[in-house]
N, C-alpha and C positions, 0 to 999 in steps of 0.2 A: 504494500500500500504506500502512496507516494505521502511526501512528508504535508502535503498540501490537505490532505484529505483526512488527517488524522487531528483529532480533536482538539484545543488547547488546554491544557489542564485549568483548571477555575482558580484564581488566586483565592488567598484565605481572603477574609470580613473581618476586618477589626475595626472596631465599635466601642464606645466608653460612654457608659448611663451613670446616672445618680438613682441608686435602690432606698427603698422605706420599706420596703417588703419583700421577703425571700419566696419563691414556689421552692418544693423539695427538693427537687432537678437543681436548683437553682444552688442553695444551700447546700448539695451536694457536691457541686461541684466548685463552689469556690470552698469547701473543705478539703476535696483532695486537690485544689490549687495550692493551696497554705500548704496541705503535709508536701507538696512538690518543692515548695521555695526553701522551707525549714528543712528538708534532705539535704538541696543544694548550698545549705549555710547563709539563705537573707528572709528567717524567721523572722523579722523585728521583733528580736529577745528571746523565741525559743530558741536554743539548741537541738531539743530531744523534741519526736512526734508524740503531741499530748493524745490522750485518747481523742475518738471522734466524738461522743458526747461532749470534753470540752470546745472542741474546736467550734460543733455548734450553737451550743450557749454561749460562745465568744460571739461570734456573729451577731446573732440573733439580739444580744445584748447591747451590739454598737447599734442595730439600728432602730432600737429602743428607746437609746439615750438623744433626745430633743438635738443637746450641742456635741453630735457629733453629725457631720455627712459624708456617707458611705460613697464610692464610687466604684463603679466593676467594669475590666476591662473583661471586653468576649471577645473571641476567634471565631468564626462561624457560630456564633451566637452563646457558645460554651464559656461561662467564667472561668478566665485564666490569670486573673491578676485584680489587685485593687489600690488604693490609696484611701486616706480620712482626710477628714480638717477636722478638727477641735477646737470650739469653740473658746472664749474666756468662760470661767463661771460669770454671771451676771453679777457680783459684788464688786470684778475688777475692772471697775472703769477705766481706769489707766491704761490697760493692754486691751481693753474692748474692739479696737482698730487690725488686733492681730488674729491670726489662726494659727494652727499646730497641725503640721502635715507631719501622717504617721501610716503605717502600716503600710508603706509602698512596697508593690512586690508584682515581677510577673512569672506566671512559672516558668520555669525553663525550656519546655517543650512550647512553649508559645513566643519565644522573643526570637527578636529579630524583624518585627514586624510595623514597631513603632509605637506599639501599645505602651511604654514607659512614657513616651513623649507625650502623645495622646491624654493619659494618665494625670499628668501635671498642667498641661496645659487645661484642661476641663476642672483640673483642682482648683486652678487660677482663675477661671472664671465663675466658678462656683463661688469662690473667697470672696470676689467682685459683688454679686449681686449678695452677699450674706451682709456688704457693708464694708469688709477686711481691706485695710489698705496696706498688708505686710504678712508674708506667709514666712514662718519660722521653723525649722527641720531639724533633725541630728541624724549624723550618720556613723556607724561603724566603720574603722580605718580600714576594717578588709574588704571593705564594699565599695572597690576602686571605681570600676563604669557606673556604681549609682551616683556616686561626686564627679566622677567627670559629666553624666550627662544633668544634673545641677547645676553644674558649673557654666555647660553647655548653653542653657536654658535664663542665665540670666542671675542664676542665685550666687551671691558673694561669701565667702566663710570669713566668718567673723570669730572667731574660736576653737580652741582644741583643748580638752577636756584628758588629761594623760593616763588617766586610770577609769575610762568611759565604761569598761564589760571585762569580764574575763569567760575565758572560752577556750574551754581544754586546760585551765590553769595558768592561761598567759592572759598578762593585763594585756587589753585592745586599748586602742586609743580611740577618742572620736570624736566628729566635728559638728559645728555648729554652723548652720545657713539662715541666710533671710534673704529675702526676695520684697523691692519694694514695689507695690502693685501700681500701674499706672490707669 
């Protein structure tokens, strides 16, 4: 069969929503997204795969909480990654202008595809309309490509924190970013 006539393969769909609510499918699979990242060593903070019970009442509990916004990156529709903002508590009006990006992660069977990028940049507009005029991050010193592409993106490190985690019995180091929103 001549190369003309043969199909093109379909590229992936990568896609990045803001959730309030999980279907089971859904919850399931950004749980075995998590146990993916936490294999590959960018659990933000496990180490070790908690059971599935907790990894869904983790979930299910981020987007329970008012000042937190969930966001999922999908591949052909399947959760493969996510990021948060965290709010201030409502008592700190001083840093009420700021948010707290956390839990950024894509699995590794999924990148390459842009969905980190995707990821922040939808955080940043998320931050936007929430009011946030400054997203605030940390990162673990062995999480090189996640600081490079922060860096990439605009975020400046403003700190480094010399005894940030230990992991395997070795202190890590870790950094500190903001990003001022325009």
């Amino acid at each position: 069969m001549s190369d003309q006539l043969q199909p093109k393969p379909l590229e992936p769909v990568p896609t990045v929503e803001r959730v309030t609510q999980f279907t089971p499918a859904d919850l399931n699979d950004l749980c075995d997204a998590t146990d993916a990242a936490i294999e590959d060593g960018g659990g933000f903070g496990w180490l070790r795969l908690p059971p599935r019970e907790t990894l869904e009442r983790f979930w299910q509990g981020v987007i329970a909480m008012p000042s937190r916004i969930l966001l999922v990156a999908r591949l052909d529709g399947v959760i493969c990654g996510t990021c948060q903002l965290v709010k201030p508590p409502h008592n700190n009006e001083a840093q009420a202008h700021s948010v707290q990006l956390t839990t950024n992660f894509v699995a590794p069977w999924a990148r390459g595809h842009g969905l980190a990028t995707l990821l922040i940049k939808e955080a940043e507009k998320a931050a936007i309309e929430e009011g946030a005029r400054v997203i605030n991050l940390d990162v673990r010193d062995t999480l090189q490509s996640a600081m490079k592409l922060y860096e990439s993106l605009g975020f400046e490190r403003i700190g480094t924190h010399p005894c940030y985690a230990i992991v395997d019995d070795k202190v890590i180091k870790g950094h500190y970013y903001c990003k001022v929103l325009s």
